[in-house]
C-alpha positions as CSV (number, residue, x, y, z in Angstrom):
1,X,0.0,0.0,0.0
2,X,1.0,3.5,-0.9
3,X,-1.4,5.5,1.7
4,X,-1.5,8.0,-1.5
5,X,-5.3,9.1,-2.6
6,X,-6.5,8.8,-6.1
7,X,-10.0,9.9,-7.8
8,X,-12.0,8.4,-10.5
9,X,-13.2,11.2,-12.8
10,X,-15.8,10.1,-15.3
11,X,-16.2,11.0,-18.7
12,X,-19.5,10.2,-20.6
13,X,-18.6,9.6,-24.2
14,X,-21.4,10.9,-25.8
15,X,-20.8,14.5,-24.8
16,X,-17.3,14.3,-26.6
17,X,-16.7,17.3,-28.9
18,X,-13.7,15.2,-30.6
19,X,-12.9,11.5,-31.9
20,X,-12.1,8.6,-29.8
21,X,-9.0,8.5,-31.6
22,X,-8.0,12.0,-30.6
23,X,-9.1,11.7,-26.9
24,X,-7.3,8.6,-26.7
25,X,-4.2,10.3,-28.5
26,X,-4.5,13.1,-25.4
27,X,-4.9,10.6,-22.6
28,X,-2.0,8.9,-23.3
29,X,-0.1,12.2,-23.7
30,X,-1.3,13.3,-20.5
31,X,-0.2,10.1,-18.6
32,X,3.3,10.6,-19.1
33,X,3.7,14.0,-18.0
34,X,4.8,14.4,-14.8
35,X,4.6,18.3,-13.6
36,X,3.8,20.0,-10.6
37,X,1.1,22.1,-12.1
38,X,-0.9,19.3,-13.9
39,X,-3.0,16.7,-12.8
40,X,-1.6,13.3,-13.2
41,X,-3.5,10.6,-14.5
42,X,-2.5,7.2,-13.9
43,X,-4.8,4.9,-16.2
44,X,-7.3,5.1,-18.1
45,X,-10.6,2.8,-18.3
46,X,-13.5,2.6,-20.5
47,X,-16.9,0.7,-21.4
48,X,-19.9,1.4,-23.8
49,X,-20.9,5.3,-22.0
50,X,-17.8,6.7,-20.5
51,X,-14.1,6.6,-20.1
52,X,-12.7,7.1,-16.4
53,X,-9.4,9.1,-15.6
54,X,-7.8,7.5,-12.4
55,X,-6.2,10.6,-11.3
56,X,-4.3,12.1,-8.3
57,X,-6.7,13.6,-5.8
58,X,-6.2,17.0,-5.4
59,X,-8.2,19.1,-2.7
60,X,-9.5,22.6,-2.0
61,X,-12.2,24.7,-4.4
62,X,-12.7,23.6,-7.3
63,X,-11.6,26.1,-10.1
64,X,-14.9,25.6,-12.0
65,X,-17.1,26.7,-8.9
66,X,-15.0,30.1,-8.5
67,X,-15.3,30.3,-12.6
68,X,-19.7,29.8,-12.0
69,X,-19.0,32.5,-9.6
70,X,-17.7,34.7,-11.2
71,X,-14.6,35.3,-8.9
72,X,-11.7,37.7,-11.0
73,X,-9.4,35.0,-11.0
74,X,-5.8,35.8,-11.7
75,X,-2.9,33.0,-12.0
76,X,-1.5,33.3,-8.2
77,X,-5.4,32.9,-7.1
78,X,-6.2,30.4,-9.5
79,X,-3.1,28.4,-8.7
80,X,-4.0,28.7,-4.8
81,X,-7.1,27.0,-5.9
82,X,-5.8,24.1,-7.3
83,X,-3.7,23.2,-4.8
84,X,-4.1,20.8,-2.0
């Protein structure tokens, strides 16, 4: 056991705005980086209606509720957001 956290973000596939081919091409770019400032993801899983990201958890507010309210956001606050 690691005692690390991960989250299971799912993606429903029929809201997709690109190919499965392209997502898939993303995905995979996405799992090798390994940066500070970006989510990992560790795998990737899908069936018939979505695809789910097992990703690091990370804690705090999420940047899409300060974006709903309409909070003037600027890159130090926006990276204090994201951080656990």
């Amino acid at each position: 056991k690691t005692g690390l956290y991960r989250t299971c973000k799912v993606l429903p596939k029929g809201r997709a705005s690109v190919s499965a081919e392209e997502a898939g091409d993303e995905l995979e770019a996405l799992r090798r980086v390994d940066h500070p400032n970006i989510l990992r993801i560790f795998e990737c899983f899908e069936d018939r209606h979505n695809i789910y990201l097992i990703c690091e958890l990370l804690e705090g507010v999420e940047l899409e509720r300060l974006m709903i309210a309409q909070v003037a956001l600027n890159e130090g606050r926006a990276s204090a957001a994201s951080h656990f």
